[in-house]
PADOFI-100357 format. One record per residue (C-alpha): residue number from 1; residue in one letter; x, y, z. Coordinates in steps of 0.2 Angstrom, whole numbers, plus 5000, padded with zeros to 4 digits. Example, Ala and Ser with C-alpha at 12.3 -4.5 7.8 and 13.67 -1.06 7.14 Angstrom:
[1 "A" [5062 4978 5039]]
[2 "S" [5068 4995 5036]]
This chain:
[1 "X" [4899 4758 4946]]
[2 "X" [4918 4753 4944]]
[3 "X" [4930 4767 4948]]
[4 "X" [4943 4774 4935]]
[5 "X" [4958 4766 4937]]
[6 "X" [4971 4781 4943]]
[7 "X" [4988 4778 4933]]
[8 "X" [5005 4781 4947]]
[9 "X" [5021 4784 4942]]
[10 "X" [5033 4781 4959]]
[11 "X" [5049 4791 4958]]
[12 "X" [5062 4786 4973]]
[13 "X" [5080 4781 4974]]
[14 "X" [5078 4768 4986]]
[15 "X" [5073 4753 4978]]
[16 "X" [5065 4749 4996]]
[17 "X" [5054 4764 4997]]
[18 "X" [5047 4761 4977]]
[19 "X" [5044 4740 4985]]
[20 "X" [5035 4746 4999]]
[21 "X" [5024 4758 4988]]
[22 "X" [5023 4746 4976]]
[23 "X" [5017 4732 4989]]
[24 "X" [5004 4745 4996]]
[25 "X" [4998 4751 4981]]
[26 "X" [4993 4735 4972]]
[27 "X" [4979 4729 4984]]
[28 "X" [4968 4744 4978]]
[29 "X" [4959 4741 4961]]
[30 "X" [4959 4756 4954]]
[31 "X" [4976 4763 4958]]
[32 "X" [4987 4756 4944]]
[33 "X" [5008 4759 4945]]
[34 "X" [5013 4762 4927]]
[35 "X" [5031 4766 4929]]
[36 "X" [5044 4769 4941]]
[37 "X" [5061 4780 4942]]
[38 "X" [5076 4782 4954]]
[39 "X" [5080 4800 4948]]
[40 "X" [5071 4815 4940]]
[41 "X" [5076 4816 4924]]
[42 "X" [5069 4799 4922]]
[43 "X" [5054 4806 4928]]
[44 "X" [5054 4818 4917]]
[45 "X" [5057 4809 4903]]
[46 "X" [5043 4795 4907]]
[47 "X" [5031 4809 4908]]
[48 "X" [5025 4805 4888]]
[49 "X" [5024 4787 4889]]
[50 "X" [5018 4782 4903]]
[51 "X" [5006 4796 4906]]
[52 "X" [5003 4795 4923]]
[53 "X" [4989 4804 4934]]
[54 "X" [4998 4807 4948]]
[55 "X" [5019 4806 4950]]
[56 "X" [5024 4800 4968]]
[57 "X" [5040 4810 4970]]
[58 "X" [5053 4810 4981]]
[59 "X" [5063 4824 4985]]
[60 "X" [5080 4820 4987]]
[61 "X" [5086 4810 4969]]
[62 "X" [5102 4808 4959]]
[63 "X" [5103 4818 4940]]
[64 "X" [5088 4833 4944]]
[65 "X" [5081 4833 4961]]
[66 "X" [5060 4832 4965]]
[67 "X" [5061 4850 4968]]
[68 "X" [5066 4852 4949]]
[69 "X" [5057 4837 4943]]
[70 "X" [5039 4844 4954]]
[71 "X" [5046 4863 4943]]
[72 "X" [5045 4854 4926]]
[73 "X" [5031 4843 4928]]
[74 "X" [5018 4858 4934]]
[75 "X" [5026 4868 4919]]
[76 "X" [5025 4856 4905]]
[77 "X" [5011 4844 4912]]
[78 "X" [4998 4853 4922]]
[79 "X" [4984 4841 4922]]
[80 "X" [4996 4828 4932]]
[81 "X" [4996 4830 4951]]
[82 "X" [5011 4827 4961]]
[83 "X" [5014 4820 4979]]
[84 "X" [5030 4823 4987]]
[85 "X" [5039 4811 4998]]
[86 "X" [5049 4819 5014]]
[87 "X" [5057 4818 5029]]
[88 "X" [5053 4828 5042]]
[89 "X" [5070 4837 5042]]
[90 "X" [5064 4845 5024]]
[91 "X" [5054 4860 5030]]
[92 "X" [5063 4874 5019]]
[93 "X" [5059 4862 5004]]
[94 "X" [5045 4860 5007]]
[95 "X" [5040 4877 5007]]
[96 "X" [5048 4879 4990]]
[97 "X" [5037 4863 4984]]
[98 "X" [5022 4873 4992]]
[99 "X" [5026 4889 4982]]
[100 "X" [5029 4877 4965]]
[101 "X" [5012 4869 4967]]
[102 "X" [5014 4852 4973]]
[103 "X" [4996 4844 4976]]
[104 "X" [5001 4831 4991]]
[105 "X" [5017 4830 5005]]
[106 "X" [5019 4813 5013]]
[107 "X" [5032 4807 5026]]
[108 "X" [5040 4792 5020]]
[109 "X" [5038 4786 5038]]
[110 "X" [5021 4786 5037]]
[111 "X" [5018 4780 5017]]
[112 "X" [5006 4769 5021]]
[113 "X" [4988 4768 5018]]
[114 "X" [4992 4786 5018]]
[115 "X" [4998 4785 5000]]
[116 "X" [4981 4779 4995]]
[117 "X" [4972 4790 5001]]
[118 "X" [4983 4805 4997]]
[119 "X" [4983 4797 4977]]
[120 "X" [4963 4800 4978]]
[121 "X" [4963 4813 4984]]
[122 "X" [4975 4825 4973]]
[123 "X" [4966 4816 4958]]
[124 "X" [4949 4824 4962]]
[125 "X" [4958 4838 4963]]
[126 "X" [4959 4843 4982]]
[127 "X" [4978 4844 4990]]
[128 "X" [4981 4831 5003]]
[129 "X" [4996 4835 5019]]
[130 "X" [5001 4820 5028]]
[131 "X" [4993 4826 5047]]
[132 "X" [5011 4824 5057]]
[133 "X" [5016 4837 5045]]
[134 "X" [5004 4851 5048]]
[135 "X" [5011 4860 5063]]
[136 "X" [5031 4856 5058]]
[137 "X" [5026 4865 5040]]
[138 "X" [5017 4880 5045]]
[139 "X" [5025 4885 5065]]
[140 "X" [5038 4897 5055]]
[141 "X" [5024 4907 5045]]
[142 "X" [5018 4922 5054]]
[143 "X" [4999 4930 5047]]
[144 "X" [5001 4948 5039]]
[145 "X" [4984 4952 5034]]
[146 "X" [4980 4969 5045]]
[147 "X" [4960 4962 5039]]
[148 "X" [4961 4947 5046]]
[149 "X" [4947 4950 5061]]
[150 "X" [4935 4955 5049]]
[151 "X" [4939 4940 5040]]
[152 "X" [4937 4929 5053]]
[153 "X" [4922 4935 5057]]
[154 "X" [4915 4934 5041]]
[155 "X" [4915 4915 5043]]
[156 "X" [4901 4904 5051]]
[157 "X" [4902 4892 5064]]
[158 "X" [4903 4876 5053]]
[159 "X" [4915 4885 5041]]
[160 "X" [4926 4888 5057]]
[161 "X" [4923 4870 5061]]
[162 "X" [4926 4866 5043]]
[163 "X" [4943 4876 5044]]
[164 "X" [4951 4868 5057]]
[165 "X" [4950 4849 5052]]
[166 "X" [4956 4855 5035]]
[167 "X" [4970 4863 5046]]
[168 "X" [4971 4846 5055]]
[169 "X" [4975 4835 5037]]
[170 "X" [4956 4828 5037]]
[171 "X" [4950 4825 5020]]
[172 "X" [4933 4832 5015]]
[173 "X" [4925 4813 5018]]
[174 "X" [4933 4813 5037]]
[175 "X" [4926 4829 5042]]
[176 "X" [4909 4825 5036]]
[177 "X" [4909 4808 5048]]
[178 "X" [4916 4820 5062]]
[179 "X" [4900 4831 5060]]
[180 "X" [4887 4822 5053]]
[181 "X" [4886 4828 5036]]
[182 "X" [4888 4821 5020]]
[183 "X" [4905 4825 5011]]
[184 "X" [4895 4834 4997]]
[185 "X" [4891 4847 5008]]
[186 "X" [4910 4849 5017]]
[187 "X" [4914 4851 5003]]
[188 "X" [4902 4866 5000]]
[189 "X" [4906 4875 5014]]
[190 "X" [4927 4873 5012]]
[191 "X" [4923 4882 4995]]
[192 "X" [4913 4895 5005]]
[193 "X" [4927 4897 5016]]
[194 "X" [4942 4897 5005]]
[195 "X" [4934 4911 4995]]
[196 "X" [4933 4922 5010]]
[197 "X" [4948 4917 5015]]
[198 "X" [4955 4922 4998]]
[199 "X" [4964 4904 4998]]
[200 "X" [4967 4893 4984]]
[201 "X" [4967 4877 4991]]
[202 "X" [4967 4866 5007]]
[203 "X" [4986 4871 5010]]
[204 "X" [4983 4888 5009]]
[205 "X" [4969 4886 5019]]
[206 "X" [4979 4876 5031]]
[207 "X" [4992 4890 5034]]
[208 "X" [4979 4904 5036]]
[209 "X" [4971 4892 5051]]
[210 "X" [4988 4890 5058]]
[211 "X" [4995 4906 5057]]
[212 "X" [4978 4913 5066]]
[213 "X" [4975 4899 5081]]
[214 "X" [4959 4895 5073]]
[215 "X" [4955 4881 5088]]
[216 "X" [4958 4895 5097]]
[217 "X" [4945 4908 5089]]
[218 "X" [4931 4894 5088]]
[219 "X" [4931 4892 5106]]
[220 "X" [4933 4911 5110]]
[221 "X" [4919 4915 5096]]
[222 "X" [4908 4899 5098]]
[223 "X" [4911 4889 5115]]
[224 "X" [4910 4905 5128]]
């Protein structure tokens, strides 16, 4: 069965980045580049006609910035999932594309094949960090939640397991080759977890994980 074709629109001031993407992007047959912009406001103003699926956004950019861009888009387009492009340098914003609702966060020194597997990703609906961001995103955030044994405790072994390559950037297909199961049912057990974790997605999943050194408790819990 041929797969949808997922329309991209790549946002980036540097021509070089948007070639690089460009020349990634078009080996894959059903990842289709329908536009391209060097500032936001172009971005925004794409939005309409070229209706992309997912926007490829770069954080620093002439006229509005991705921050502003990522603000607008998940205001006025919902249905369209963003990947953000950084450097590692970028932690506070980041955060504020975290709390906005950015789907994906990609170092541009590691754009690769990454990209396409983030752009699948975010399309079927799951949020996708590049893995040399994990630790640099989350070391600051310090876990508040006085119930947080009980929580923990709530979980099972494979949910633990589950948790911690979600914590470690591993799509739901990755894990499920790491432990012999089919990503169907990753997938069932990650939407086990985040309800008991009360998180929305694999990014607030993945700071719940960090904050509470959840290699740590697998091996207390699990490995004794």
């Amino acid at each position: 069965m041929k797969r949808k074709i997922i329309r991209i629109l790549i946002a980036d001031d540097h021509d070089l980045i948007r070639q690089g993407l460009r020349r990634i992007i078009s080996f894959e047959e059903d990842l289709d580049i329908v536009g391209e912009s060097e500032n936001g406001e172009e971005v925004v103003n794409m939005l309409k006609i070229s209706k992309p699926d997912v926007v490829v956004l770069d954080f620093n950019m002439p006229c509005m910035n991705g921050i502003e861009a990522l603000q607008v888009i998940k205001e006025q387009e919902k249905g369209i999932k963003v990947i953000m492009l950084t450097v590692e340098n970028d932690r506070k914003t980041i955060h504020s594309a975290i709390d906005i609702g950015a789907d994906g966060y990609i170092l541009k020194e590691s754009a690769g094949i990454e990209i396409v597997d983030a752009i699948r990703m975010v399309y079927k609906g799951e949020k996708y960090i590049d893995k040399s961001l994990v630790s640099l995103l989350f070391s600051d955030i310090k876990g508040k939640n006085k119930n947080i044994v009980s929580i923990l405790n709530s979980l099972s072994k494979r949910e633990v397991q589950v948790l911690a390559n979600i914590s470690k950037g591993f799509s739901n297909k990755e894990i499920g080759e790491k432990l012999y199961l089919s990503e169907k049912t990753i997938k069932n057990y990650a939407t086990s977890l985040f309800k008991k974790i009360n998180a929305c997605d694999r990014v607030q999943a993945t700071i719940f994980a960090i904050n509470n050194n959840i290699d740590e408790y697998y091996e207390s819990k699990f490995e004794k």
